[in-house]
C-alpha positions in Angstrom: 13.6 6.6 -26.6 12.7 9.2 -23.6 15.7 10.6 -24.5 15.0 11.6 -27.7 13.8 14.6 -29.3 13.0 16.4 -32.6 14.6 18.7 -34.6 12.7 21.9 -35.2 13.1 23.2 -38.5 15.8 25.1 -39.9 17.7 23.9 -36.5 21.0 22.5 -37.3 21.9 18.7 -36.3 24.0 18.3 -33.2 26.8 17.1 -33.6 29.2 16.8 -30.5 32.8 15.5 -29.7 33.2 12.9 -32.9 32.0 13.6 -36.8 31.4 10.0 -36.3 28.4 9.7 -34.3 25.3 11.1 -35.3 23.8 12.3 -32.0 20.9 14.7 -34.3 17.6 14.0 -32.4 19.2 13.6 -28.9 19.5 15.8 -25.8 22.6 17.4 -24.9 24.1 16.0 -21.2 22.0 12.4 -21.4 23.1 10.1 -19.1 24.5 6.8 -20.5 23.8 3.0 -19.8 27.7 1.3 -19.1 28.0 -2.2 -20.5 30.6 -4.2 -18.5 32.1 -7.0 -20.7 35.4 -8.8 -21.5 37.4 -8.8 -24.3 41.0 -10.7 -24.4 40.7 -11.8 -20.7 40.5 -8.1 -19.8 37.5 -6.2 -18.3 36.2 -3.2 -20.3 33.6 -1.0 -19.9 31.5 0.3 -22.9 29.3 3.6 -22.9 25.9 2.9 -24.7 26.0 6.3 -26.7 23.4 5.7 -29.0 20.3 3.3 -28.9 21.0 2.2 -32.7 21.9 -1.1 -34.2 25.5 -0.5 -34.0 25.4 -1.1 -30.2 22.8 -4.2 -30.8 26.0 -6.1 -33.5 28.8 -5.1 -30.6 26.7 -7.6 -28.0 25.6 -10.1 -30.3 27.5 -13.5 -29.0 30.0 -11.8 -27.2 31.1 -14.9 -24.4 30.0 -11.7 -21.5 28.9 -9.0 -20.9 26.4 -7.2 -18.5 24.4 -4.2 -17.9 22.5 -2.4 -14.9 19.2 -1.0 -15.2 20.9 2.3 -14.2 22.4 5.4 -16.5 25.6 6.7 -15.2 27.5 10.1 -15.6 31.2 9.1 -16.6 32.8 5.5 -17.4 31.9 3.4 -15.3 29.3 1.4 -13.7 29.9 2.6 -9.6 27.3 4.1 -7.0 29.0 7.3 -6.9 28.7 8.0 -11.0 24.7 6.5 -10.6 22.2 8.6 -11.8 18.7 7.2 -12.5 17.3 3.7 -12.1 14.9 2.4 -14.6 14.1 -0.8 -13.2 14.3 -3.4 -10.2 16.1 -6.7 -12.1 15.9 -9.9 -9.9 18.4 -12.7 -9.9 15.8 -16.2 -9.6 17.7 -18.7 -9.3 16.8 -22.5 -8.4 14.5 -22.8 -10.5 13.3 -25.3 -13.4 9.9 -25.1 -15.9 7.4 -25.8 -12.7 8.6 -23.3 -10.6 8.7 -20.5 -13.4 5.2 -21.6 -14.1 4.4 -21.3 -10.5 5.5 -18.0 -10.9 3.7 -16.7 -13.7 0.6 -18.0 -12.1 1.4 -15.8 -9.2 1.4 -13.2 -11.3 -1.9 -13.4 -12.6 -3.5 -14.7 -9.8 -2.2 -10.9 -7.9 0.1 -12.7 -5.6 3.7 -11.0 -7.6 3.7 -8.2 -9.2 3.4 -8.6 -13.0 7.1 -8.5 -14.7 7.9 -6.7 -17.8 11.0 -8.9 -18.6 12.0 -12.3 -18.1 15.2 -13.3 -19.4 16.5 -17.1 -19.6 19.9 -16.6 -17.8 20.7 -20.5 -18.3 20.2 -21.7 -15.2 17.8 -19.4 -13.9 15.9 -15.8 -14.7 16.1 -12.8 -14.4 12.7 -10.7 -13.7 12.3 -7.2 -14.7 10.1 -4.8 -13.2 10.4 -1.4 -15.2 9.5 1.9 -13.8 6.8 4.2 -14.6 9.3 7.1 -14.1 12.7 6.9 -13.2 13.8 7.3 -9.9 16.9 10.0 -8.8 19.5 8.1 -7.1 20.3 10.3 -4.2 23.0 8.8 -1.4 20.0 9.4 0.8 17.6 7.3 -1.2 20.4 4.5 -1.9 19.1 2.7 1.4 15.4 2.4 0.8 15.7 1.5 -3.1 17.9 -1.7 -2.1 15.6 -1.8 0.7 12.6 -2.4 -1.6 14.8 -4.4 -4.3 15.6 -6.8 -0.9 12.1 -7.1 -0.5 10.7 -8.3 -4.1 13.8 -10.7 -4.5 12.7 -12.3 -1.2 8.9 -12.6 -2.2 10.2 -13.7 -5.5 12.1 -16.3 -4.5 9.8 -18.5 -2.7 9.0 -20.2 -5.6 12.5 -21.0 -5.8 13.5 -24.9 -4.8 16.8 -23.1 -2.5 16.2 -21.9 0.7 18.5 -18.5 1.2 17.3 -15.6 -1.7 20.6 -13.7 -3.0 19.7 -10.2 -2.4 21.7 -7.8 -4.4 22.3 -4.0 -5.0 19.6 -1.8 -7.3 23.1 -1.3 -9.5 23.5 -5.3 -10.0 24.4 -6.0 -13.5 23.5 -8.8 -15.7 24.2 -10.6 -18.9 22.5 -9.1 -21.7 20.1 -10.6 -24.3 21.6 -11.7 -27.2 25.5 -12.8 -26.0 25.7 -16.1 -24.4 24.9 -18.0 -21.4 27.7 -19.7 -19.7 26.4 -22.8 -21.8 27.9 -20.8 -24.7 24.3 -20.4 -26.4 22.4 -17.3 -26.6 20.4 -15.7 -24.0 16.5 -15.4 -24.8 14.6 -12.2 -23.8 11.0 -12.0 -23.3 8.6 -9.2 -23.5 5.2 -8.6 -21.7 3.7 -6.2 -24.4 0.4 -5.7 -21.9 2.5 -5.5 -18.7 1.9 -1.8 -17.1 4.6 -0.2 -16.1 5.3 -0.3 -12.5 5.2 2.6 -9.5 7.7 2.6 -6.1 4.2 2.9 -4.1 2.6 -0.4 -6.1 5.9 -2.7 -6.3 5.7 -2.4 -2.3 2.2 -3.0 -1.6 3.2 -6.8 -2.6 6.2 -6.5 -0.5 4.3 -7.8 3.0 6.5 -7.5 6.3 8.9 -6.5 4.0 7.1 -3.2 3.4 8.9 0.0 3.0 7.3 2.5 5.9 5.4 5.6 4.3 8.3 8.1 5.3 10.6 5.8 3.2 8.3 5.8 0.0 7.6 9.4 0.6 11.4 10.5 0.9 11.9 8.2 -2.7 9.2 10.0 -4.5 10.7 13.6 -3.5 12.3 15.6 -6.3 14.7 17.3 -3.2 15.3 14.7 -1.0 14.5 15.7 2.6 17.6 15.6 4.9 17.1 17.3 8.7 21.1 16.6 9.1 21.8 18.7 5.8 24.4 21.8 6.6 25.6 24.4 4.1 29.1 23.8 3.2 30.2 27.1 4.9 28.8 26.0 8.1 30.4 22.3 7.3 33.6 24.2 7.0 33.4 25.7 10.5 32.3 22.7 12.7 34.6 20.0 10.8 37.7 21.6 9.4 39.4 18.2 8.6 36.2 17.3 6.8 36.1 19.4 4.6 39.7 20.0 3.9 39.9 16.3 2.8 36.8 15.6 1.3 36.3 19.4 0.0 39.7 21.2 -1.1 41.2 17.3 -1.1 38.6 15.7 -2.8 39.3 12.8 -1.0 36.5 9.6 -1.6 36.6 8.3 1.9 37.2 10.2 5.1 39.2 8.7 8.2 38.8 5.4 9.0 39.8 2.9 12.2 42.7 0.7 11.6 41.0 -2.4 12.5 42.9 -5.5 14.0 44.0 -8.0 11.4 42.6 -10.6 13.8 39.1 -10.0 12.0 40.9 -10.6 8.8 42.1 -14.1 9.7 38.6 -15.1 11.1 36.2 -14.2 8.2 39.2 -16.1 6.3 39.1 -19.3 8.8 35.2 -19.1 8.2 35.6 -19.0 4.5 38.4 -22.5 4.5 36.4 -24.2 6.6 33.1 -23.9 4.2 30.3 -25.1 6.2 28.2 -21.9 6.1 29.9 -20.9 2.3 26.7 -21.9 -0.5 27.0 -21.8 -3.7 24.8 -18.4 -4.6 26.9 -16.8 -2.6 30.4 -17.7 -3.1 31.6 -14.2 -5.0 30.6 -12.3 -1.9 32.3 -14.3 0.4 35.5 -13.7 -1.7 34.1 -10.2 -1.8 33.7 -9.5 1.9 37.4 -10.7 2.6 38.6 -8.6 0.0 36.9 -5.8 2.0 38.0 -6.8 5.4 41.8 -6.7 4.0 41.0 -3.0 2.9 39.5 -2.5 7.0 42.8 -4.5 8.1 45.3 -2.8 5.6 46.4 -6.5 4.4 48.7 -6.1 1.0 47.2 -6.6 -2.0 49.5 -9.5 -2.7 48.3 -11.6 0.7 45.1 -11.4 0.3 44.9 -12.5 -3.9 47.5 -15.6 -2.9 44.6 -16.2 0.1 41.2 -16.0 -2.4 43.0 -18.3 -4.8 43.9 -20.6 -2.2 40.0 -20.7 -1.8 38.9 -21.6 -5.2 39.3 -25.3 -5.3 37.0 -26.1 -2.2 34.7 -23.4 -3.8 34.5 -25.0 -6.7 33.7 -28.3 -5.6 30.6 -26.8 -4.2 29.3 -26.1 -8.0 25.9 -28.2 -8.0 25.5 -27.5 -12.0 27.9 -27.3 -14.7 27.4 -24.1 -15.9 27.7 -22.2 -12.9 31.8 -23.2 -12.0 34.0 -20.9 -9.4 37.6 -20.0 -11.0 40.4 -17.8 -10.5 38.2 -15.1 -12.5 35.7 -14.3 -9.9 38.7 -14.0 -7.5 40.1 -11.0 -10.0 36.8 -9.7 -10.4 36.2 -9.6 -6.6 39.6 -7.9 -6.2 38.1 -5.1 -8.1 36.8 -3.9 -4.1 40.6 -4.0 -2.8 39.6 -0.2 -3.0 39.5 2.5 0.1 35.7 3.1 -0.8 35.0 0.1 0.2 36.1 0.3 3.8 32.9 0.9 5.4 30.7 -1.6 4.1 28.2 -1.9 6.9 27.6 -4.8 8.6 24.1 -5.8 7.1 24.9 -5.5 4.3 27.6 -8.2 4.3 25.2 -10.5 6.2 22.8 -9.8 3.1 25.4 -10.6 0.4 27.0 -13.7 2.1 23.9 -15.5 4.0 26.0 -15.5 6.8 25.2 -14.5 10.2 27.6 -12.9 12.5 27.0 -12.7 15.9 27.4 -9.1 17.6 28.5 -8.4 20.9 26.1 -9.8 23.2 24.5 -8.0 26.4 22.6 -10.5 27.8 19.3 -9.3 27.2 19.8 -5.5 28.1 19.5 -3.0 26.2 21.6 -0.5 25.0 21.5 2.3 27.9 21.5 -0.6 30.8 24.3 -2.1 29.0 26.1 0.9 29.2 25.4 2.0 32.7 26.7 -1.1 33.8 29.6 -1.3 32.2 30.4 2.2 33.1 30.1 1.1 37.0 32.5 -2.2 36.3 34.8 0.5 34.9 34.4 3.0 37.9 34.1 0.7 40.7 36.4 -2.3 39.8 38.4 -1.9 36.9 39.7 1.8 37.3 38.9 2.4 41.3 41.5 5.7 40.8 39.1 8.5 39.9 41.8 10.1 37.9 42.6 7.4 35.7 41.3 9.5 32.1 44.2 11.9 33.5 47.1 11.2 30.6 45.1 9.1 28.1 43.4 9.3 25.1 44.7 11.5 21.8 45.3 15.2 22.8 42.6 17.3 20.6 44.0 19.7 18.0 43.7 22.9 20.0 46.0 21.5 22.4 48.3 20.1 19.6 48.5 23.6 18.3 48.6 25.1 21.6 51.6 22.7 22.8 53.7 23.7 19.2 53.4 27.8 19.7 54.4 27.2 23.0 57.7 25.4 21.8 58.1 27.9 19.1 57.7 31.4 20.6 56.7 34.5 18.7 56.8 31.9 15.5 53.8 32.8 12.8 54.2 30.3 10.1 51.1 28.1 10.2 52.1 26.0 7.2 55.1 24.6 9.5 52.9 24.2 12.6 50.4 21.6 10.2 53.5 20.0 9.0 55.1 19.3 12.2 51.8 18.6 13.8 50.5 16.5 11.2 47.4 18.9 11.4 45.9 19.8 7.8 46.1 23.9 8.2 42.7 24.5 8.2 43.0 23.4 11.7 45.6 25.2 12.4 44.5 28.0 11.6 41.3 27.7 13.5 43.0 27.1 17.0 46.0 29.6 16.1 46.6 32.0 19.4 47.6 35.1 17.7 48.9 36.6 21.2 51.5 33.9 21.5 52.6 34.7 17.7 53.6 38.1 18.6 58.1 38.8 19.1 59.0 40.5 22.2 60.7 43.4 22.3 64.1 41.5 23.0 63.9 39.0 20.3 65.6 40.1 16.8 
């Protein structure tokens, strides 16, 4: 309804793209909810163009179909086509009539925030907390909004009877009031009329040790987002010439990446068969994370569905309630990640998702400079004890690619063929060109 505005007089309707729709009363460029649902066994996603009752008979009983507290720009439901969040929605599971009880009585009694929305999932809620105003989703502010979302799921969630909270993303979906629980019957929706609409500063006062610091509310709350590391594009275009060529001119989603070992492939998929750390909220993003790790490991598309499905049996034996099964459907719908964006999930992130915690390299109680000094000295003084030893290796840098190609092709000027040969975009190329060595001698024809 923010949305919405009225026609002056004598103004005429508007009326964009179809005679269909009657968008009179809107603003032009609004940014759209995306309803994710399923229709034949195939996955669809929906635009909510209008807030009308034709939208409200599309979901009734429909077997599934889920929705973000987000408005997107384009078709579908990503971080990169996020515009504005509305809301913080919370997955409770574990729970039965005392501990929702115990919940709402936390709620009065100041200990929870007070939610808007509590929706009977089937075999848990879901808890909204709607925003006072929405808030910009900047890349920059990505970080502290799933920050604070981390932080009221965990406070949430100790009324619930399992002991590991599934943290999710601020861009989580879920099943919408009105089509069905996995029971088949409909989902219940209900409304706190005198609940207040929340602020970023109130929702984390309740938040504890899991407190956003002041810089972090302060950077959410900015219209212009501040970022120190920000550089104009013409100065991007100076000091990273492959950059920009591939994510600028290219338009290319993700930048280079390291062609990890397959070897970390087959051990997150070891972890996964064996099953003694997999639970049961967190089966999907096990599945998930391996479909990820076959993206970092460049593992076909073929391997590593036959592998998932392999999976789902002993996954599904973990199922503690009826309605909450694993099947060959959350495999496809994990598969969904087998996608080059994906490649740099961080490593938090997947400990978050899975409740799994992997060990990093340890130092033995150093930190991060003594570590380093002492490995440099094990290099210097034992491994490598020939001071020249950097003589020969590592990759040669562009300029001396370029360098190394005009000196095999004398007087030559065509930079396109020096970026082809040199695998160089030419950008590059032409950044470390030597005109002098470009120039025909006298005796040349």
């Amino acid at each position: 309804m923010r949305n919405k505005r009225t026609v002056r007089e004598g103004e005429a309707p508007l009326q964009l793209s179809s005679p269909q729709i009657d968008y009179s009363g809107y603003r032009m460029w609004r940014y759209n909810p995306v309803i994710f649902y399923k229709e034949g066994g195939k996955a669809r996603h929906r635009l909510m163009l209008l807030d009308d009752e034709d939208t409200l008979r599309f979901l009734e009983n429909r077997e599934f179909a889920i929705m973000s507290p987000v408005t997107y720009v384009g078709r579908t439901n990503s971080y990169r086509n996020a515009r504005y969040l509305y809301a913080f929605a919370i997955d409770l599971d574990g729970v039965s009539i005392h501990e929702v009880r115990a919940l709402l009585r936390g709620m009065t009694t100041g200990v929870y925030p007070v939610a808007n929305i509590i929706v009977n999932s089937g075999h848990g809620v879901h808890v909204y907390y709607l925003l006072e105003s929405p808030v910009g989703m900047y890349e920059t502010r990505l970080n502290a909004l799933n920050k604070l979302k981390a932080g009221l799921t965990r406070i949430v969630w100790l009324v619930s009877k399992l002991d590991t909270p599934q943290v999710q993303s601020v861009v989580q979906g879920f099943r919408l009031p009105g089509t069905k629980t996995k029971f088949g019957k409909p989902i219940r929706a209900f409304w706190n009329r005198k609940a207040p609409l929340h602020t970023l500063e109130e929702l984390n006062s309740f938040l504890g040790i899991y407190k956003l610091s002041d810089e972090e509310i302060g950077q959410l709350n900015e219209k212009h987002p501040h970022n120190p590391a920000r550089v104009t594009l013409a100065e991007a275009k100076k000091r990273w010439p492959e950059w920009y060529a591939s994510r600028v001119i290219g338009r290319n989603r993700v930048g280079k990446k390291w062609n990890v070992n397959r070897g970390l492939y087959d051990w997150w998929l070891a972890k996964l068969r064996d099953g003694s750390e997999v639970t049961v909220h967190h089966r999907y993003w096990c599945v998930l994370t391996l479909v990820v790790y076959a993206v970092k490991c460049g593992i076909p598309r073929e391997e590593v569905l036959a592998d998932a499905l392999a999976l789902v049996p002993a996954f599904d034996r973990k199922t503690e309630t009826v309605d909450n099964p694993f099947s060959e459907d959350d495999v496809k719908d994990a598969m969904r990640a087998y996608d080059e964006q994906y490649c740099k999930w961080p490593l938090r992130v997947i400990e978050t998702t899975t409740g799994i915690r992997i060990e990093r390299n340890k130092r033995n109680g150093r930190d991060r400079e003594a570590h380093i000094k002492l490995m440099n000295f094990v290099r210097d003084s034992i491994t490598h004890t020939d001071e020249n030893w950097r003589k020969g290796n590592g990759r040669k840098s562009e300029e001396a690619n370029v360098r190394e190609w005009q000196q095999q092709h004398p007087g030559c000027k065509n930079k396109s063929l020096c970026a082809r040969e040199t695998g160089l975009t030419r950008p590059t190329v032409h950044r470390w060109w030597d005109e002098s060595k470009a120039v025909s001698s006298d005796n040349e024809e």
